[in-house]
N, C-alpha and C positions, 0 to 999 in steps of 0.2 A: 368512636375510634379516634376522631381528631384531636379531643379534648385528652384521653389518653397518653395520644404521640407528643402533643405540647407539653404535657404534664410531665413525663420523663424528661424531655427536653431540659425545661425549665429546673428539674432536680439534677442533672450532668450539669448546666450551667454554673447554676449556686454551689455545689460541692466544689468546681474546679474553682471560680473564684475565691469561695473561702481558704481554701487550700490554700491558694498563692498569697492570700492575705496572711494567713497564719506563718507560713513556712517565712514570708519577710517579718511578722511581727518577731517571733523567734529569734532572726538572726537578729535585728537590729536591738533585740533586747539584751540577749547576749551579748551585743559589741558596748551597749549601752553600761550593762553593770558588768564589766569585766574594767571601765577606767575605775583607778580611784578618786575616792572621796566622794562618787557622782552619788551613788545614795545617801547622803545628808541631804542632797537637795534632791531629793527623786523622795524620801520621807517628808521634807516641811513643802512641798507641793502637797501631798496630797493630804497632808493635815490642812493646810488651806482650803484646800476642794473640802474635805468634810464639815470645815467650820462656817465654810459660804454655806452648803448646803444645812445644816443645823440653823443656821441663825434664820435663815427662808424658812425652815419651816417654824420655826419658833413665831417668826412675824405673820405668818400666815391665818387669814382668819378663818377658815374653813376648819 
């Protein structure tokens, strides 16, 4: 029974968290691409991030 009671617990907890996570990731994405020009640099970020990541695993010897 107690493992039960924890286990709902802990699924209210995470749901409310994520929640508050999403609902600010939302806003502030919104206020993010709502300036202009900000996605030229919100695209060659994340071409960065995929070429860091590409060339890791290119070097990678596994």
């Amino acid at each position: 029974m107690q493992m039960i009671f924890l286990g709902i617990i802990f699924m209210v907890q995470a749901w409310l968290i994520f929640s508050v996570i999403s609902i600010f990731a939302g806003t502030i994405g919104n206020r993010i691409t709502q300036r202009p020009g900000i996605d030229k640099y919100i695209n060659w970020g994340k071409a960065g991030i995929f070429t860091v990541i590409g060339v890791k695993l290119s070097l990678s010897h596994k």
